[in-house]
C-alpha angles and dihedrals in degrees: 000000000000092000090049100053083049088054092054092057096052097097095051098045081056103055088048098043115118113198117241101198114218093028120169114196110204115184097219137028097264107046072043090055093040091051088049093050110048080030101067130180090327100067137070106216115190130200121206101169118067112224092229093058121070104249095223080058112046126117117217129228146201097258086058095061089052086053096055091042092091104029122131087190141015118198120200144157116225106258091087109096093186106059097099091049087047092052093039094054081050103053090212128178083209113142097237115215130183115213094197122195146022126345101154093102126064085241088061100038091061093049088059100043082062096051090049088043085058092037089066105036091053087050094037110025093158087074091033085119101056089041084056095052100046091043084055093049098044088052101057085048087061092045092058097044084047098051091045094053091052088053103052084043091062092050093040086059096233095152085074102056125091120213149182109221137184109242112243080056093054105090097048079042089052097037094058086051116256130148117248115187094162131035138174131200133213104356094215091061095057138090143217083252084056099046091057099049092051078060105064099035081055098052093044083054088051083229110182100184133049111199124207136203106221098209089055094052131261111216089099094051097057093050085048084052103058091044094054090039086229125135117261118234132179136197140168139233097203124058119236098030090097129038115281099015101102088140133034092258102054084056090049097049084036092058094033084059103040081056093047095045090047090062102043087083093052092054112106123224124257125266110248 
């Protein structure tokens, strides 16, 4: 019902579209950041997926397929099972390009920064050089907060803690440097049976942290949590979808920290 009710609006979308020119559409809000960024001033970059809502999940609207009309590129990841019924209502002329894998670490970030950076200037050479220089800059950005994470994850000790950890967190969890015995994946694809199960895996790990993903629910994490007697923690792939995290940076340092605050009480005090 809902795509049809978007099909019947597509008349009218069309008559009240405005063209924005160099408009780039992004799914979700990083491959949208990245675009603005190594964009610059000369580019429109247009957002469909809220950070707050889980993007396998989300139900599009009217106001999505104007915002496709005009679009020279849309940018997605995969998980989106409705692109090709978005562009299709459209009828863009969009060249339609799947950034597949991972960006949740500075390492990947940084990959797919890249791919956008030579996304942009294929479909706009005449500003190739201003794409390459903020690319460049915004990846040493990423370098340095990179660098610094690691860091403050070698002092913190996390080589020597042991974790269960949702599985679209496991690669930022891994990166840092954790260790993570057990993993699950959706929660809401998972049982009491399951849960069980998770517990004792954890405990024979000696796991002392659960970590969560915040768009896939948490409710089961933190059950798993108090079976096992670990501490819950939850982080996010997506920024601005916690307090704090209005970049991808700042989700990265903010889930960087929440895992580096869980573990100070687990420290044991040195021997006199």
């Amino acid at each position: 019902m809902q795509r049809v009710v978007i099909l019947a609006g597509l008349c009218v979308l069309l008559i009240g579209a405005m063209a924005w020119g160099q408009t780039i559409v992004s799914t979700h809000a990083v491959y949208g950041e990245f675009a603005d960024i190594v964009g610059g001033e000369g580019i429109e970059v247009v957002t469909i997926i809220p950070s707050g809502f889980c993007p396998a999940q989300y139900d599009l609207a009217p106001s999505d397929l104007a915002a496709v009309l005009d679009a020279s590129l849309i940018l997605y990841s995969g998980f989106e099972v409705w692109i090709e019924t978005l562009a299709g209502a459209a009828g863009t002329d969009a060249t339609v390009v799947q950034l597949a894998g991972l960006w949740n670490t500075p390492d990947a970030a940084i990959q797919k920064v890249g791919m956008i950076r030579d996304l942009l200037v294929e479909s706009f050479p005449a500003q190739a050089k201003t794409f390459e220089a903020n690319a460049a800059a915004y990846i040493e950005e990423l370098e340095t907060v990179g660098d610094e994470l690691k860091a403050q994850a070698d002092v913190a000790g996390v080589a020597e803690v042991a974790v269960v950890c949702m599985e679209w967190q496991v690669s930022f969890v891994g990166w840092l440097g954790f260790q993570v015995p057990v993993t699950y994946g959706i929660p809401a694809n998972l049982s009491l049976r399951d849960l069980v199960s998770l517990a004792a895996e954890g405990q024979d790990a000696g796991a002392e942290l659960v970590i969560d993903n915040l768009q896939s629910g948490v409710d089961f994490g933190a059950k798993l949590a108090r079976e096992i007697g670990a501490v819950h923690v939850v982080l996010s792939n997506f920024p601005g979808a916690m307090p704090f995290t209005t970049t991808v940076i700042d989700l990265f340092r903010r889930n960087a920290g929440a895992l580096f605050s869980a573990i100070e009480p687990l420290e044991l005090p040195e021997s006199p």
